[in-house]
N, C-alpha and C positions, 0 to 999 in steps of 0.2 A: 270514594274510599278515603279514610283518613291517614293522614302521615304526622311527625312530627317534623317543626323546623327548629332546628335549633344554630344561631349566630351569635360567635366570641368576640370580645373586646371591643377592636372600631366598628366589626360589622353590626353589633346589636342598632347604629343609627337606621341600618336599611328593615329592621320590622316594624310591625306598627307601632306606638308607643305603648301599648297597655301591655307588650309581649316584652319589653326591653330589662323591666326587671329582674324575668327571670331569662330573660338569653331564648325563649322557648314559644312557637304560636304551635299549637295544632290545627290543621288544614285539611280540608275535602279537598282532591283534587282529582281529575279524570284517569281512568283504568288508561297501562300506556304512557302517564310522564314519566319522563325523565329527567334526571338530576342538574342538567341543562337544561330544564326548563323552568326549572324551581327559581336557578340561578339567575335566567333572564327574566321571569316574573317579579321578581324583586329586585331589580336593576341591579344588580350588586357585578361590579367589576372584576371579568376571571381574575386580573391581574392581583386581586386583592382575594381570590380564593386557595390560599395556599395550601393547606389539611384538608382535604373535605374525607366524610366517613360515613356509611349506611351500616346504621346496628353496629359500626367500631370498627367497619374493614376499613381500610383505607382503598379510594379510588385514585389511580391516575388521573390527569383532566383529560387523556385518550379515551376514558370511559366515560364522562360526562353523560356525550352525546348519544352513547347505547344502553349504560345502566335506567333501566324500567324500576321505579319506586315497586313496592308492593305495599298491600295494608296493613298498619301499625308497625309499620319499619320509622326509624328516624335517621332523618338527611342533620348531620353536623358540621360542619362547615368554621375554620379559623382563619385566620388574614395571618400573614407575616408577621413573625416575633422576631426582636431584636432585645439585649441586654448583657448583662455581667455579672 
């Protein structure tokens, strides 16, 4: 099934490069993942996944490890803002 991934600011280094432009890869992935495993498929560090969001909810990181992707949803995902 496909998903969309979409990674903000510093995380755009953890996709491939051709996705970095637009922040955005579309992916097959198996009936079953979950949004933890997206995260640890692309090494990206919980510590640095601060926003994460399926189709605009916002998840807890307690739901990580239970929220199930479904088909043509997309996984959003921002790192820590800081400024003024």
């Amino acid at each position: 099934m496909k998903v969309v991934f979409k990674l903000f600011a510093t995380l755009q280094d953890y996709l491939p490069a051709e996705a970095r432009r637009t922040s955005t890869v579309h992916i097959e992935v198996d009936e079953g993942t979950r949004v933890a495993d997206l995260i640890r498929r692309y090494e990206i560090p919980e510590a640095l996944c601060h926003l994460v969001l399926v189709d605009g909810v916002y998840l807890h990181p307690r739901q990580w490890v239970s929220r199930i992707l479904r088909e043509g949803e997309t996984l959003a995902i921002w790192p820590p803002v800081a400024g003024g």
